[in-house]
PDB file of N, CA, C and O in Angstrom:
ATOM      1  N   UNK A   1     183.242  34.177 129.680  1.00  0.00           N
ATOM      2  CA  UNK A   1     183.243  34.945 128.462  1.00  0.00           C
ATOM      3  C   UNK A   1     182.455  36.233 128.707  1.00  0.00           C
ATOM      4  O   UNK A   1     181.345  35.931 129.144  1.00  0.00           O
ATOM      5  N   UNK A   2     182.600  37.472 128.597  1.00  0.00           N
ATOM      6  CA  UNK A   2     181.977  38.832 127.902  1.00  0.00           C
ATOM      7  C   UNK A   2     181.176  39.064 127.082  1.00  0.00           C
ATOM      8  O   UNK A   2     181.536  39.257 125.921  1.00  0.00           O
ATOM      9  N   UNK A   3     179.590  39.122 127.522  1.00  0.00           N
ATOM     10  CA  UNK A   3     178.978  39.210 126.312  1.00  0.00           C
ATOM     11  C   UNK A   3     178.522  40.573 125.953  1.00  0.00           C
ATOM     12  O   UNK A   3     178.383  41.204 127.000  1.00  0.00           O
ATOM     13  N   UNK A   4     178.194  41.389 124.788  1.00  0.00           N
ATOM     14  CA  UNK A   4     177.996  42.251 125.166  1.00  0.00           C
ATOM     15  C   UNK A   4     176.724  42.319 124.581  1.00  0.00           C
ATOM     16  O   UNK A   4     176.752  42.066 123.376  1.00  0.00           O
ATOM     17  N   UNK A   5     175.025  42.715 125.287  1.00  0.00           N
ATOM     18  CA  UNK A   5     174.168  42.337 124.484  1.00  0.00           C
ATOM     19  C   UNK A   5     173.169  44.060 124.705  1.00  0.00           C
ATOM     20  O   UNK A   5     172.568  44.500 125.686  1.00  0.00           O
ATOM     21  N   UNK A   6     173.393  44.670 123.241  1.00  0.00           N
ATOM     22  CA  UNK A   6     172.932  45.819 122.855  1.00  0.00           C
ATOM     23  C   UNK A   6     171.485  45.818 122.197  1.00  0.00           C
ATOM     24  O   UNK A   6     170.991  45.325 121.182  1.00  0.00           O
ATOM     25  N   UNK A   7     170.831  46.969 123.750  1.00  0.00           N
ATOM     26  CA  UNK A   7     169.091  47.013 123.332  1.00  0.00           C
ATOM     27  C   UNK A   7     168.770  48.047 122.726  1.00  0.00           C
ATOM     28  O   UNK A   7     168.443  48.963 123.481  1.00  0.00           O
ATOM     29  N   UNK A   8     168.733  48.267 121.663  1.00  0.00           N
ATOM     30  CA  UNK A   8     167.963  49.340 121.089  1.00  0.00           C
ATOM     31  C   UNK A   8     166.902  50.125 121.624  1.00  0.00           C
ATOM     32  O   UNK A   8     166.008  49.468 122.157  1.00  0.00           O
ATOM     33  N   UNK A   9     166.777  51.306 121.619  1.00  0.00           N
ATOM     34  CA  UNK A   9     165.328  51.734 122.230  1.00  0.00           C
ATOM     35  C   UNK A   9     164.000  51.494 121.346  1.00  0.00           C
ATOM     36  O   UNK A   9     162.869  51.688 121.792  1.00  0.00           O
ATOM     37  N   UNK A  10     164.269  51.057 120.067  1.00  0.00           N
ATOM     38  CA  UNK A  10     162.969  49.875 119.306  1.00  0.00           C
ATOM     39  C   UNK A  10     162.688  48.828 120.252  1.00  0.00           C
ATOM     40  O   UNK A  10     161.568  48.353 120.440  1.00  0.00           O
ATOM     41  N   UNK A  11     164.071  48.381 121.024  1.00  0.00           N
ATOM     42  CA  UNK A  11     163.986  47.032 121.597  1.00  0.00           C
ATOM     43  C   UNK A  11     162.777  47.034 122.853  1.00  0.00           C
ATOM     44  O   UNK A  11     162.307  46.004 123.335  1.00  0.00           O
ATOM     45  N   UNK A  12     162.386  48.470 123.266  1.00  0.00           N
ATOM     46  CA  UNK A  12     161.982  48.891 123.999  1.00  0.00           C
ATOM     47  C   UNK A  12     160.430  49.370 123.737  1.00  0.00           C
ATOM     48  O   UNK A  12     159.502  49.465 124.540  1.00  0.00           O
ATOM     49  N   UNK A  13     160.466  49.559 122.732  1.00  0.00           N
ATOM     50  CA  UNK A  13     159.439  50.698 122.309  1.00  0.00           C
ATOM     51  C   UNK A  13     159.081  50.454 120.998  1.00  0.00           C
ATOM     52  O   UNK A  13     159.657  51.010 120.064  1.00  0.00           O
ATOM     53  N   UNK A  14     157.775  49.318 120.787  1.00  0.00           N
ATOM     54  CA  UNK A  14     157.865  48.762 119.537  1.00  0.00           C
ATOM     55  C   UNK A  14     156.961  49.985 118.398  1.00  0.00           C
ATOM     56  O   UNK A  14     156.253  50.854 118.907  1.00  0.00           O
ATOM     57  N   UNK A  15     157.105  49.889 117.006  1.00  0.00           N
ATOM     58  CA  UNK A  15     156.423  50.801 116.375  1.00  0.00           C
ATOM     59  C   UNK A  15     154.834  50.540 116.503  1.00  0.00           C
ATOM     60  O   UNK A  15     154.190  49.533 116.209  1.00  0.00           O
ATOM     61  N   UNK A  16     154.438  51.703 117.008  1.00  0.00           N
ATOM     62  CA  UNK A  16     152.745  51.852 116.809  1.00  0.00           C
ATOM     63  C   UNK A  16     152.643  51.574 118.718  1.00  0.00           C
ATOM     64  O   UNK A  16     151.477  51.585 119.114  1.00  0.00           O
ATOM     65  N   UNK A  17     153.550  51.378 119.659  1.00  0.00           N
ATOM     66  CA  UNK A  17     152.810  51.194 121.104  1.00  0.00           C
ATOM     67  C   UNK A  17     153.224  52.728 121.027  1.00  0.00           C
ATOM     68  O   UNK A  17     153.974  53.410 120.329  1.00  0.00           O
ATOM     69  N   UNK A  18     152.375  52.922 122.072  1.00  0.00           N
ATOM     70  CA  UNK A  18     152.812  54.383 123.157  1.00  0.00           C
ATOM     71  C   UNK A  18     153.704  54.573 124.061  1.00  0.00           C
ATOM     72  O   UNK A  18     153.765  53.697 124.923  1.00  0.00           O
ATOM     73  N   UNK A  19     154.522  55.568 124.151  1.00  0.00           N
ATOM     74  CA  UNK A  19     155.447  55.804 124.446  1.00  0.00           C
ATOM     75  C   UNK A  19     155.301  55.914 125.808  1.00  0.00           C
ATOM     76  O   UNK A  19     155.507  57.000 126.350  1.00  0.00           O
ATOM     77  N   UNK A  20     154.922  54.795 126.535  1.00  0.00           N
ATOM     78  CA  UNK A  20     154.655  54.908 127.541  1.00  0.00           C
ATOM     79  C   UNK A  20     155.615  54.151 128.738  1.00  0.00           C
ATOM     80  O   UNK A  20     155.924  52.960 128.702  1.00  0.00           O
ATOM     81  N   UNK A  21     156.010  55.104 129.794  1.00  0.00           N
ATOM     82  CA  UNK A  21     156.671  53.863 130.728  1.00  0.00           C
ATOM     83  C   UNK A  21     156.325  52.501 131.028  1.00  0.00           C
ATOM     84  O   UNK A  21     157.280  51.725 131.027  1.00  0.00           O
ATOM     85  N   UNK A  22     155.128  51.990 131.298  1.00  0.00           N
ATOM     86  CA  UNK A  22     155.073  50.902 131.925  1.00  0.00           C
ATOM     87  C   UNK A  22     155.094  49.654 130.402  1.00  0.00           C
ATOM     88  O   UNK A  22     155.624  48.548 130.299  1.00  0.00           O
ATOM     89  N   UNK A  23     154.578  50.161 129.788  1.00  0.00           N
ATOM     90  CA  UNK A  23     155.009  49.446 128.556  1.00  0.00           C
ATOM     91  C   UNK A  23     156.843  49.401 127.963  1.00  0.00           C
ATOM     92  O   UNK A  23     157.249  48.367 127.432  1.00  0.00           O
ATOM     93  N   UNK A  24     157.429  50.151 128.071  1.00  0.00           N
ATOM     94  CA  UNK A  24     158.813  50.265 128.296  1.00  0.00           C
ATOM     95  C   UNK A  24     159.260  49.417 128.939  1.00  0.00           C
ATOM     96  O   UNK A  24     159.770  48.390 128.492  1.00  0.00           O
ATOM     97  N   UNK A  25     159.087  49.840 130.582  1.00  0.00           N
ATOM     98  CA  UNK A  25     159.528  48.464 131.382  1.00  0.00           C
ATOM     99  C   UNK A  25     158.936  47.130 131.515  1.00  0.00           C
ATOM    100  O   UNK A  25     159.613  46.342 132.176  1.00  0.00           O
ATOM    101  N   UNK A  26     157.702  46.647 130.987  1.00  0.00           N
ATOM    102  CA  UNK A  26     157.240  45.419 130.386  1.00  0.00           C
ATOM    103  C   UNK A  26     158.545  44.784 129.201  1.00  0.00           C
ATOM    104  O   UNK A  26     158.982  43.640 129.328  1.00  0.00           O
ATOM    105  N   UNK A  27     158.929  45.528 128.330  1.00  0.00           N
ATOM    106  CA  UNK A  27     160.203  45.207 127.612  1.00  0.00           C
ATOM    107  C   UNK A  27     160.870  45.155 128.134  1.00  0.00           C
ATOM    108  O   UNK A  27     161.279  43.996 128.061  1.00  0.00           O
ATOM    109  N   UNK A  28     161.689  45.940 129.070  1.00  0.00           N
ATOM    110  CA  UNK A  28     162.799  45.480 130.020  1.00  0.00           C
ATOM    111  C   UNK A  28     162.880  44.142 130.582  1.00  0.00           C
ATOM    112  O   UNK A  28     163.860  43.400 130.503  1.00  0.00           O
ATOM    113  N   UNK A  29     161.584  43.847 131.255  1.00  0.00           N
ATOM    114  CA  UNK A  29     161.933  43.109 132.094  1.00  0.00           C
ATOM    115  C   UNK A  29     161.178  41.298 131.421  1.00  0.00           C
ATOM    116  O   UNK A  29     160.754  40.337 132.062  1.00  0.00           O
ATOM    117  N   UNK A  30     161.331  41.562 129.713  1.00  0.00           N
ATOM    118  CA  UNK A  30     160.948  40.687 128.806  1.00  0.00           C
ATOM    119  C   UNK A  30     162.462  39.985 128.389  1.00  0.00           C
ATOM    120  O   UNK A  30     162.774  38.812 128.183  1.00  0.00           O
ATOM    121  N   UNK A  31     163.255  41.265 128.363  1.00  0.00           N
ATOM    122  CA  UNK A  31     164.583  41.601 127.705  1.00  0.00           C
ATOM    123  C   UNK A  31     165.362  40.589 128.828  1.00  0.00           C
ATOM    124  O   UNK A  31     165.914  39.532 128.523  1.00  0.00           O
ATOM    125  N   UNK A  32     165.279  41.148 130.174  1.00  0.00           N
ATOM    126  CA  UNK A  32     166.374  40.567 131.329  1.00  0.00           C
ATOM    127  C   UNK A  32     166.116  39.373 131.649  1.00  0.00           C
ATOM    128  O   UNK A  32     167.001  38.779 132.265  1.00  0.00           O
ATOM    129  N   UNK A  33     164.709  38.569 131.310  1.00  0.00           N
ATOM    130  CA  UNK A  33     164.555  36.928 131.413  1.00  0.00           C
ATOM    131  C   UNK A  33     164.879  36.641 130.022  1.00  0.00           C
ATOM    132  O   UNK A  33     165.457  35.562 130.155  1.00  0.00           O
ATOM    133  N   UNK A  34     164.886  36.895 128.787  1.00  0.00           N
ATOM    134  CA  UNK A  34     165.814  36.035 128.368  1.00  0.00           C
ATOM    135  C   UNK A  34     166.882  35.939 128.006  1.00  0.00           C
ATOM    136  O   UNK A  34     167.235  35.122 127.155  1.00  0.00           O
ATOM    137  N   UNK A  35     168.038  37.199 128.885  1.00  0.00           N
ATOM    138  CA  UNK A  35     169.244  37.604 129.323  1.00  0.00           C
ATOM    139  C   UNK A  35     169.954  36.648 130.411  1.00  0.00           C
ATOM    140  O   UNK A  35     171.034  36.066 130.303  1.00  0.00           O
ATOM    141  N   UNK A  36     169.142  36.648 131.373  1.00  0.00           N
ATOM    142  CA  UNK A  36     169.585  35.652 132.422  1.00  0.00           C
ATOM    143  C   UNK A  36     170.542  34.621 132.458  1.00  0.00           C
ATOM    144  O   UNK A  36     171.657  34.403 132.932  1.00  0.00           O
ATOM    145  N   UNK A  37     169.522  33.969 131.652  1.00  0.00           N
ATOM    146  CA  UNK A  37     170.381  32.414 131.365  1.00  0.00           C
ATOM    147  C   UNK A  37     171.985  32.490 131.119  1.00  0.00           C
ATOM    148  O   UNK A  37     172.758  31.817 131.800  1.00  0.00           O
ATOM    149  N   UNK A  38     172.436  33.393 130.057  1.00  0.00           N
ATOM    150  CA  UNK A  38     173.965  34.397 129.808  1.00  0.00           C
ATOM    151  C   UNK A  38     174.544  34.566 130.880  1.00  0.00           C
ATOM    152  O   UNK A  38     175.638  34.042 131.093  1.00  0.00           O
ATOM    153  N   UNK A  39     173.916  35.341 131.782  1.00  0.00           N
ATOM    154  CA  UNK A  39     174.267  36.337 132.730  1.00  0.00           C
ATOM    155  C   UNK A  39     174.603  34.798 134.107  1.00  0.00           C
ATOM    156  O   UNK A  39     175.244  35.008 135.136  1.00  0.00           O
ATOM    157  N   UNK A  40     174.268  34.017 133.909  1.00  0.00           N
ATOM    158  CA  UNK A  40     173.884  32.851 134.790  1.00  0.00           C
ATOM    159  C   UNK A  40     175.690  32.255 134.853  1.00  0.00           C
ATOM    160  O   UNK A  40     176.297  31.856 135.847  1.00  0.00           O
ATOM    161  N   UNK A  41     176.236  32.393 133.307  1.00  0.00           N
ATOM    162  CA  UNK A  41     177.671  31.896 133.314  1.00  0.00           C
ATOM    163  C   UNK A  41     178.252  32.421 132.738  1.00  0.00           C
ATOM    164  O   UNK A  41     179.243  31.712 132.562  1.00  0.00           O
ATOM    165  N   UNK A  42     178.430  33.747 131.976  1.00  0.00           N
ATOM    166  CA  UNK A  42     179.401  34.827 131.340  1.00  0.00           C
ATOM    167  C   UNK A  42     178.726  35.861 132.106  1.00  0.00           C
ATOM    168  O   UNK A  42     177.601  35.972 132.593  1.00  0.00           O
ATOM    169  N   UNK A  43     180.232  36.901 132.039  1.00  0.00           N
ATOM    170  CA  UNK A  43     179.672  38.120 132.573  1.00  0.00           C
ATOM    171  C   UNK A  43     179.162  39.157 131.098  1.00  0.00           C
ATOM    172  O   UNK A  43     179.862  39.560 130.169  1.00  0.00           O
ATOM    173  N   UNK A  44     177.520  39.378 131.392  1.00  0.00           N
ATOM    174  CA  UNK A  44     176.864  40.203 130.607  1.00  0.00           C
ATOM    175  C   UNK A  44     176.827  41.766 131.074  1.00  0.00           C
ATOM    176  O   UNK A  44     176.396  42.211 132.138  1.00  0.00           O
ATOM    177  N   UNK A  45     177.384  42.454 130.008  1.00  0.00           N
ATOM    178  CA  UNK A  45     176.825  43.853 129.658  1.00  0.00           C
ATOM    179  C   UNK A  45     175.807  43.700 129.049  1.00  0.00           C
ATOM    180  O   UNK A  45     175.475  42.808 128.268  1.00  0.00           O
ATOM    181  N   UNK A  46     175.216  44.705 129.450  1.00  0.00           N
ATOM    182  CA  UNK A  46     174.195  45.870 128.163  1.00  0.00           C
ATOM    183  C   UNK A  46     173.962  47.128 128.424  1.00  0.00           C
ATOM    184  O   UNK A  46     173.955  47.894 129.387  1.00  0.00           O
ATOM    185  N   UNK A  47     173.724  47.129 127.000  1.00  0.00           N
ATOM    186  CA  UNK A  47     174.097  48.752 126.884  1.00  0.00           C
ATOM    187  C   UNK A  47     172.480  48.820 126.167  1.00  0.00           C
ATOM    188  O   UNK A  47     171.641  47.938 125.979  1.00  0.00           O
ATOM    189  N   UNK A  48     172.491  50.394 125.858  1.00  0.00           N
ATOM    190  CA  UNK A  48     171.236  50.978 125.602  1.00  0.00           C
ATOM    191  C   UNK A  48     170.963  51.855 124.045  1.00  0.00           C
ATOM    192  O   UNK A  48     171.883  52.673 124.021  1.00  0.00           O
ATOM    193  N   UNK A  49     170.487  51.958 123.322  1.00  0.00           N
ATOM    194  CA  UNK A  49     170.383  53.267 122.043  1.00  0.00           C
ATOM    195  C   UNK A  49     169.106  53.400 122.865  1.00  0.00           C
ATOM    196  O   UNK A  49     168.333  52.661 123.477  1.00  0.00           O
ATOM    197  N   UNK A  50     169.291  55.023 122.517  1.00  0.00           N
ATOM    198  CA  UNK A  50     167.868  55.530 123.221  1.00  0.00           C
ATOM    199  C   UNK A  50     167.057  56.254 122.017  1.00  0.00           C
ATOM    200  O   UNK A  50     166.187  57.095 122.241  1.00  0.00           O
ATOM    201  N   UNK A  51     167.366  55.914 120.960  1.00  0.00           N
ATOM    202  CA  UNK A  51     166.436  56.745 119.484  1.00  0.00           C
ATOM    203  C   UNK A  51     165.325  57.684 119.571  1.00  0.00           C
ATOM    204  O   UNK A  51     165.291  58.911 119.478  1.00  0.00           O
ATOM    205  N   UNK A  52     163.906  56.302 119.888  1.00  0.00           N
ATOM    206  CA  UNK A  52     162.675  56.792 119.918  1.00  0.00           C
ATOM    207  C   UNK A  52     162.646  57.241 121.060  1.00  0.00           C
ATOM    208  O   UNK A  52     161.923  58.235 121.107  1.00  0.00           O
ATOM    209  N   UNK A  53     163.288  56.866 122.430  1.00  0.00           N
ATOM    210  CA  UNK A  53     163.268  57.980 123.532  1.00  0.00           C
ATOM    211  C   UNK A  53     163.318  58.898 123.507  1.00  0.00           C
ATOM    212  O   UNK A  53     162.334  59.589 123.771  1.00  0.00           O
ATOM    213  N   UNK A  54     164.570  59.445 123.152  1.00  0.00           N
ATOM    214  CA  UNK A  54     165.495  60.687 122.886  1.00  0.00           C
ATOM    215  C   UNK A  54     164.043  61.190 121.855  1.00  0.00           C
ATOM    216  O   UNK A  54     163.054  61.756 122.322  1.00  0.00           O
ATOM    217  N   UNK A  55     164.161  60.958 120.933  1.00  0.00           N
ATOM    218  CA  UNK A  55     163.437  61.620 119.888  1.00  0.00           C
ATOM    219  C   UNK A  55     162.040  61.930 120.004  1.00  0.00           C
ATOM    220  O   UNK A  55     161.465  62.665 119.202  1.00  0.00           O
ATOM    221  N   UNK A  56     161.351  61.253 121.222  1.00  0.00           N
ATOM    222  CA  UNK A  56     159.892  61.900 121.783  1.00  0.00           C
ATOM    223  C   UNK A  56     160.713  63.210 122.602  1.00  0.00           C
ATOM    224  O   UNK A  56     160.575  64.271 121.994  1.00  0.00           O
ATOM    225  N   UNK A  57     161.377  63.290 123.625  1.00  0.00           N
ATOM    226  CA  UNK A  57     161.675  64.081 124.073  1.00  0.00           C
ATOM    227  C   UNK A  57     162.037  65.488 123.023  1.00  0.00           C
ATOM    228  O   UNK A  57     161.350  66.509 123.006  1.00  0.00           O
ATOM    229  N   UNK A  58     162.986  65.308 122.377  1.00  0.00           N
ATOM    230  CA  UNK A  58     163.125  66.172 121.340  1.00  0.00           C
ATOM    231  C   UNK A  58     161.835  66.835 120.462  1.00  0.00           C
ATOM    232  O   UNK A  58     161.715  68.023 120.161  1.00  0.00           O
ATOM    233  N   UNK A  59     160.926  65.752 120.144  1.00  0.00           N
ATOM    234  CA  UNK A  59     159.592  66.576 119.484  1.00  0.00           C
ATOM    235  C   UNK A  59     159.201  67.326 120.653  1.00  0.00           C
ATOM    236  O   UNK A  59     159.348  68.548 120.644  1.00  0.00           O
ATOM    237  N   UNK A  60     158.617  66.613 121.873  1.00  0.00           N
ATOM    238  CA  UNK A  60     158.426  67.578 123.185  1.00  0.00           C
ATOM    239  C   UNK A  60     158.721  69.069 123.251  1.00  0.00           C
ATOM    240  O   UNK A  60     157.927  69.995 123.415  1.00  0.00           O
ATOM    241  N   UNK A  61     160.059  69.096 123.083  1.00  0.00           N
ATOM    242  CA  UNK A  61     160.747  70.285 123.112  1.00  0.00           C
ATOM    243  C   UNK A  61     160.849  70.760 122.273  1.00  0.00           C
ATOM    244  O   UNK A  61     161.185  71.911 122.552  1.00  0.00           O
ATOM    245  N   UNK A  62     160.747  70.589 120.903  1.00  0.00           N
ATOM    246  CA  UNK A  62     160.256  71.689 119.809  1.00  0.00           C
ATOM    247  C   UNK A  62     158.909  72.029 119.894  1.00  0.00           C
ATOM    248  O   UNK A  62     158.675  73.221 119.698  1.00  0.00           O
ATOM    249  N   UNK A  63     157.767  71.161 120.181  1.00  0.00           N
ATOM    250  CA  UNK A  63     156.560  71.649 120.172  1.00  0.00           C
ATOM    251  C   UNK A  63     155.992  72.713 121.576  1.00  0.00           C
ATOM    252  O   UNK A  63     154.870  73.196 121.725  1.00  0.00           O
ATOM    253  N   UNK A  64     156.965  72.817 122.297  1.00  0.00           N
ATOM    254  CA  UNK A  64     156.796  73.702 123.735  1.00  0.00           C
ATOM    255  C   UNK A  64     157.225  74.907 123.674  1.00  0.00           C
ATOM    256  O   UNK A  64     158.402  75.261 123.601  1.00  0.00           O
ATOM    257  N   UNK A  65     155.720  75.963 123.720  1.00  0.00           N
ATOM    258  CA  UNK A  65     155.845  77.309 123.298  1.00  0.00           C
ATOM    259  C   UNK A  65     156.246  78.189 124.231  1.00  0.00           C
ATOM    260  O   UNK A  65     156.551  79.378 124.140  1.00  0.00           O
ATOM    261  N   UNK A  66     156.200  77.335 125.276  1.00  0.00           N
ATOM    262  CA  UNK A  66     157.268  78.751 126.402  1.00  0.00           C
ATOM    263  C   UNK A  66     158.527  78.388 126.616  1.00  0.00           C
ATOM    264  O   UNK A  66     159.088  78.787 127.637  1.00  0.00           O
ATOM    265  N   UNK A  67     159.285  77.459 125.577  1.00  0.00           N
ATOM    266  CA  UNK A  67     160.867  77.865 125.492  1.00  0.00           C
ATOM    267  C   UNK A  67     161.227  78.514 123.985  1.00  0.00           C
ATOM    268  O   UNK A  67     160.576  78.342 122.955  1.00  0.00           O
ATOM    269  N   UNK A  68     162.156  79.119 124.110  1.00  0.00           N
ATOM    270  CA  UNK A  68     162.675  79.695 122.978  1.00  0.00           C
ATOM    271  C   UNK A  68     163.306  79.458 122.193  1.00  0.00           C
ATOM    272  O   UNK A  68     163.519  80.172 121.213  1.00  0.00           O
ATOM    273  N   UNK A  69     163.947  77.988 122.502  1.00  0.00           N
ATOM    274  CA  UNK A  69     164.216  77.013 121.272  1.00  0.00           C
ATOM    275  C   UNK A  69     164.235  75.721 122.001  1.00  0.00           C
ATOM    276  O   UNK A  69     164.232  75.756 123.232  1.00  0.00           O
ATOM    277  N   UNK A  70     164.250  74.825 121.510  1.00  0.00           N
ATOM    278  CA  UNK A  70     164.052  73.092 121.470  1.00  0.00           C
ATOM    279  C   UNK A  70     165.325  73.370 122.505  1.00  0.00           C
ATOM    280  O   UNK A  70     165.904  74.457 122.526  1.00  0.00           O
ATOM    281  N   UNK A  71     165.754  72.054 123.513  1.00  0.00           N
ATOM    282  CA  UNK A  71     166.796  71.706 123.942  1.00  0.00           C
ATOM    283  C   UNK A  71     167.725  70.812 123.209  1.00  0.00           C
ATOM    284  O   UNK A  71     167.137  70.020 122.472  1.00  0.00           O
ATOM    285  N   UNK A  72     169.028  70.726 123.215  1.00  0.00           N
ATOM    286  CA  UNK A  72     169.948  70.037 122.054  1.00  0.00           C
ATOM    287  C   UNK A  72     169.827  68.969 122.215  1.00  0.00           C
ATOM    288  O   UNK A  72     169.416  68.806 123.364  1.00  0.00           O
ATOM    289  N   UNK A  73     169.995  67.688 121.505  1.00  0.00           N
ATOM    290  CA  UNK A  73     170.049  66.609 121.362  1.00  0.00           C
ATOM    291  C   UNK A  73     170.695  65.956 122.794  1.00  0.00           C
ATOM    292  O   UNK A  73     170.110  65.408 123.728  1.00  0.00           O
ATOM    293  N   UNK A  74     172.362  66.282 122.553  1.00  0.00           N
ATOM    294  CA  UNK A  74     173.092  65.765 123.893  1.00  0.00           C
ATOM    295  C   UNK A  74     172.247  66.120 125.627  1.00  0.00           C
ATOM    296  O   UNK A  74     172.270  65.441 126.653  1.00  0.00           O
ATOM    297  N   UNK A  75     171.547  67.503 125.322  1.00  0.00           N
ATOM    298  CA  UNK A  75     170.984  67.632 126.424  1.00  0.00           C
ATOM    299  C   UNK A  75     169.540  66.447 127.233  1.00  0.00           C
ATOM    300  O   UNK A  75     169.180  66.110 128.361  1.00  0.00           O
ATOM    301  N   UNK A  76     169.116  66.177 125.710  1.00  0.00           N
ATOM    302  CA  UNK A  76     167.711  65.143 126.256  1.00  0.00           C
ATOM    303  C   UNK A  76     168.333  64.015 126.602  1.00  0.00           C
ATOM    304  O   UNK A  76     167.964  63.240 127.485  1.00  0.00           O
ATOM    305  N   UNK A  77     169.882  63.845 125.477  1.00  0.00           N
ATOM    306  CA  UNK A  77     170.253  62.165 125.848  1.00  0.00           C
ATOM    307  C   UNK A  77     170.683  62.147 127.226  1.00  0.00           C
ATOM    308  O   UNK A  77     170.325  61.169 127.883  1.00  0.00           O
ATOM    309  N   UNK A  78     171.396  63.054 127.809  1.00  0.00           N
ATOM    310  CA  UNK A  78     171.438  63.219 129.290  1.00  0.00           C
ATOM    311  C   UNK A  78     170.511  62.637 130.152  1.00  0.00           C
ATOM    312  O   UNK A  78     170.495  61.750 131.006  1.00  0.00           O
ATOM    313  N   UNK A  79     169.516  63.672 129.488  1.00  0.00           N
ATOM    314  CA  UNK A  79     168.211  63.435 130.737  1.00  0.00           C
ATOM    315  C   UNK A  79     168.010  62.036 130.475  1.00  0.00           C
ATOM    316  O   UNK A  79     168.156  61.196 131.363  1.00  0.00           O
ATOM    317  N   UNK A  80     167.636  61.710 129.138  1.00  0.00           N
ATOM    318  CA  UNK A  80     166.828  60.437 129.666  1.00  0.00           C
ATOM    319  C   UNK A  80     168.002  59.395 130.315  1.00  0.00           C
ATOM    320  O   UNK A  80     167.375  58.559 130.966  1.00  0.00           O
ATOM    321  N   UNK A  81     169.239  59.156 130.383  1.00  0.00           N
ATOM    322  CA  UNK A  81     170.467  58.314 131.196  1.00  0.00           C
ATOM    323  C   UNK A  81     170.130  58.578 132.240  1.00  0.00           C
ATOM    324  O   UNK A  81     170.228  57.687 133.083  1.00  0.00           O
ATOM    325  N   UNK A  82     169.546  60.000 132.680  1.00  0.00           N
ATOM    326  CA  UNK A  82     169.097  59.438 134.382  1.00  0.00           C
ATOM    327  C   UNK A  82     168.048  58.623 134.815  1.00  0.00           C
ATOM    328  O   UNK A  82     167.957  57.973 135.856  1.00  0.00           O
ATOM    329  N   UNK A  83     167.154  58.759 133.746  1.00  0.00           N
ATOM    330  CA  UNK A  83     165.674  58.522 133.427  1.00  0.00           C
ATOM    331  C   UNK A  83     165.594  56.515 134.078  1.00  0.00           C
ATOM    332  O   UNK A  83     164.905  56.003 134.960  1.00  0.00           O
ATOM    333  N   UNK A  84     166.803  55.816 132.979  1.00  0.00           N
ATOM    334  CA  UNK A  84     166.810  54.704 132.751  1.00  0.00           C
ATOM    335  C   UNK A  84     167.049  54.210 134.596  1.00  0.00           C
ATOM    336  O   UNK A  84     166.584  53.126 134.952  1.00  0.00           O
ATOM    337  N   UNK A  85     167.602  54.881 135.366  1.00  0.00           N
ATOM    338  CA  UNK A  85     167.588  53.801 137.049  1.00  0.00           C
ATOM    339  C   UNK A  85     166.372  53.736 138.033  1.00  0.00           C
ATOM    340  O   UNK A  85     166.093  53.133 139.069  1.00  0.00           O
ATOM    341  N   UNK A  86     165.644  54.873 137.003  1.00  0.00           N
ATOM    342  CA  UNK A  86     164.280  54.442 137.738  1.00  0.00           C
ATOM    343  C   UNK A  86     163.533  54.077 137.199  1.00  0.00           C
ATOM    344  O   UNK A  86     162.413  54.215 137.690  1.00  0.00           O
ATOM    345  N   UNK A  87     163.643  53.403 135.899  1.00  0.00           N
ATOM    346  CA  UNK A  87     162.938  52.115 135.337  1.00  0.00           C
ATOM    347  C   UNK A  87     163.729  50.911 135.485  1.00  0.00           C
ATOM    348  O   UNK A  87     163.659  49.957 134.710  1.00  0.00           O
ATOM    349  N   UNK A  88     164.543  50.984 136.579  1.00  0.00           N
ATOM    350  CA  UNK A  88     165.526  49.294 136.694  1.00  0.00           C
ATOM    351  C   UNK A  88     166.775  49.286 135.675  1.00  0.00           C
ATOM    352  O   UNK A  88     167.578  48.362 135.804  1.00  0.00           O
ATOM    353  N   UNK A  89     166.924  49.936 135.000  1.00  0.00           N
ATOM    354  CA  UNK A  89     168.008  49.997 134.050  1.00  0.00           C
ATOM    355  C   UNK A  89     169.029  50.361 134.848  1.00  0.00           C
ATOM    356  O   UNK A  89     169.443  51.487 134.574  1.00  0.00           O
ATOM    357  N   UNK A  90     169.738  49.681 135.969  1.00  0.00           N
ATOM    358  CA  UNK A  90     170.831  50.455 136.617  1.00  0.00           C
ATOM    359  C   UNK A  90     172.043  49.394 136.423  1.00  0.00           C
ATOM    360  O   UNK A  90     171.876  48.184 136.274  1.00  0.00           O
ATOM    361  N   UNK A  91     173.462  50.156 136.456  1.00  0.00           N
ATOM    362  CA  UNK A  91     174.436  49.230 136.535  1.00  0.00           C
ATOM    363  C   UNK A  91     174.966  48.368 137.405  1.00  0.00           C
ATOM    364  O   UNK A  91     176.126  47.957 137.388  1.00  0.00           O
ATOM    365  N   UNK A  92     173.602  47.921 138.642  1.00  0.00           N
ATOM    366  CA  UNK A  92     173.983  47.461 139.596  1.00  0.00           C
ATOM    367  C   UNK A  92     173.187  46.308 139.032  1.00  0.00           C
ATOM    368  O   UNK A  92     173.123  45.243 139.646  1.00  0.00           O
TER     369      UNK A  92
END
């Protein structure tokens, strides 16, 4: 069976921690043990919302006075999709 099991970037990044990597990937790798077991006899996807990611990045970039405007939305969600294979988030 196909499961498809969708992490929120809350799922990641609870309200009131810091937006910090290693706390990030502490969730990840909270997330993928109790994924496993699934993944053990259906083939599991997951997929990602990157909200509070995206959206630190975005304050970032409005509050940064040597650019001349914020970078667009689609542009941070970019960045951070590369962001996610070097916190283990890869499709391998």
């Amino acid at each position: 069976m196909r499961i498809v099991a969708a992490l929120g970037g809350n799922a990641l990044l609870r309200r009131g921690e810091k937006p910090d990597a290693v706390i990030q990937i502490e969730h990840v790798q909270a997330a993928a043990r109790a994924l496993a077991p699934l993944a053990a006899h259906h083939e599991l996807l997951i997929c990602h919302g990157n909200g509070p990611q995206v959206g630190m990045l975005s304050l970032e970039s409005e509050n940064d006075p040597s650019l001349t405007r914020p970078y667009p939305l689609d542009a941070l969600g970019s960045v951070f999709k590369r962001i996610l294979p070097r916190v283990g988030m890869t499709r391998d």
